[in-house]
C-alpha positions, 0 to 999 in steps of 0.5 A: 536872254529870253526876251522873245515867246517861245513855243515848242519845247527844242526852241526852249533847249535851245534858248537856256543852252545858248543863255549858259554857253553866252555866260548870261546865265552864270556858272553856279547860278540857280536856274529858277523854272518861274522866272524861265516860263514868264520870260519865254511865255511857256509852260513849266512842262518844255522848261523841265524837258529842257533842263533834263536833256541840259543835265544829260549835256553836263550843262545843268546840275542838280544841286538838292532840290535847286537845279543850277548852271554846271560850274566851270573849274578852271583846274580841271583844265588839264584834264579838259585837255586831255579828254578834247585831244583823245576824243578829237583825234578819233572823230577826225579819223571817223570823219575822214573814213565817213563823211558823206557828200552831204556831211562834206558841203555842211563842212565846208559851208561851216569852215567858210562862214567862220572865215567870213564871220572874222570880220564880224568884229564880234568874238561870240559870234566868232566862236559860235561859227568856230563850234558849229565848224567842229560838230560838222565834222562830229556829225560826219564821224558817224559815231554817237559814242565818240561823238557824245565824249567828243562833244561834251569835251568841246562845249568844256573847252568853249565855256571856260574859254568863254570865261577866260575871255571875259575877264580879257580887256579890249572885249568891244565888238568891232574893234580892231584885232590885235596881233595876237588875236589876228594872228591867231585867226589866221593860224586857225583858218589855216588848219580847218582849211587843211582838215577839210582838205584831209577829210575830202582826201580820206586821209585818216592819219593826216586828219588825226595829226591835224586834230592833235596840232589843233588842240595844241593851238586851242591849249595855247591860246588859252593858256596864255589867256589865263596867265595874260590876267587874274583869274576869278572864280567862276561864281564871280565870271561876269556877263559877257559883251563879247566872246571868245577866239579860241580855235 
C-alpha cells in the first residue's frame, strides 16, 4: 500500500485512509506505527497525527494500548441506512440553496469524470469517482455539522460495499459489465445527472426526493450483493483486486 516516500503529515492521512478505504488494510487488523514509518519513510510523529484524525473519521479505533482498523459489522447495515438517508436528504437540500458558481463546476466536473471513469473497467477507481461526486455536493451544503454525519455516513456505506464487492466473482479489471452492473451505472448516472440539474435549478425539494431515490438505489444494490453470496466476517474480507459499483 505505502510503497512510495511520503513527506508531509496530510499525504501520510491521506495514504493510511486510502490503504483502509481499499480493504489493503483489513477490517480489525492492528495498525502497527513501525511497520507505517519504515514504508513511508517518515517520522512516527505525522503516523500519530495521522491516526488521531483517522479516529475522529471512525475510521481508526483504539483498541487498549493497540490502535486497529475500524470493523466493519454488516448488521449494522439497516442503521447505515437509515443515518446515509436523513443526512443525504438535508445536505441535498443545503446544496441546492448554497451552492456557488465554483461548488457547481467542481459538481459537475466530479459527475462527468464517474461517467468517463465507466469505462475504466476498474470497479475502485469507479467507486472512487462515485465518492469524490457525492462530497462535492457535501462541500456546496455549506454545512460542517450536517456535512460531518453525512460524510461518515458515506464512508460507512463505501466500505461495506467495498467488502460486499470483495466477496463478488468476476472481480477482474477490464472485464465486461454484466447486465446488472451495467444496468445499474446507467441508473446512477441518470440520477446524478438529475441532482446536478436540481441543484443548478435551486430546487430544494426536487434535490431531496433525488437524494431519498438514491439511497434507495445504493440499499439496493447492495442488498442483493449480500444475498447474491456468503457473507464472511469481516476479520476474514480479503485484499481487494477490484471494487465496488455502488451508487
Amino acid at each position: 500500500m505505502v510503497d512510495k516516500r511520503v513527506r508531509d503529515g496530510s499525504k501520510v492521512y491521506e495514504r493510511i485512509r486510502e490503504g483502509i478505504l481499499r480493504l489493503e488494510l483489513r477490517p480489525g487488523s492492528i495498525i502497527d506505527e513501525a511497520t507505517l514509518c519504515k514504508a513511508m519513510e517518515v517520522s512516527r510523529t505525522p503516523v500519530r497525527e495521522a491516526i488521531i484524525q483517522l479516529i475522529a473519521d471512525d475510521l481508526v479505533i483504539r483498541d487498549g494500548r493497540s490502535v486497529r482498523v475500524a470493523p466493519l459489522d454488516f448488521d449494522e447495515i439497516p442503521r447505515l441506512g437509515e443515518a446515509l438517508l436523513v443526512s443525504s436528504r438535508m445536505i441535498h437540500r443545503l446544496a441546492a440553496c448554497n451552492c456557488t458558481a465554483a461548488e457547481f463546476m467542481k459538481i459537475e466536473k466530479a459527475m462527468k469524470a464517474f461517467e468517463n471513469g465507466i469505462e475504466l473497467g476498474d470497479g475502485m477507481a469507479r467507486s472512487e469517482l462515485n465518492l469524490s461526486f457525492h462530497l462535492a455536493i457535501s462541500e456546496a451544503a455549506h454545512n460542517r455539522y450536517f456535512q460531518r454525519f453525512y460524510e461518515h455516513a458515506l464512508i460507512g456505506n463505501f466500505r461495506l460495499a467495498r467488502a460486499a464487492f470483495s466477496q463478488h466473482e468476476g472481480r477482474i479489471p477490464g472485464k465486461p459489465l454484466d447486465k446488472d452492473t451495467e444496468a445499474h451505472l446507467q441508473e446512477t448516472c441518470r440520477q446524478h445527472r438529475e441532482m446536478v440539474e436540481a441543484i443548478r435549478n435551486g430546487d430544494q425539494d426536487r434535490s431531496e426526493a433525488l437524494a431519498i431515490e438514491h439511497e434507495a438505489l445504493s440499499r439496493g444494490r447492495l442488498q442483493r450483493l449480500l444475498f447474491s453470496a456468503p457473507t464472511k466476517r469481516a476479520s476474514e474480507v480479503p485484499k481487494l483486486t477490484a471494487g465496488t459499483d455502488a451508487g
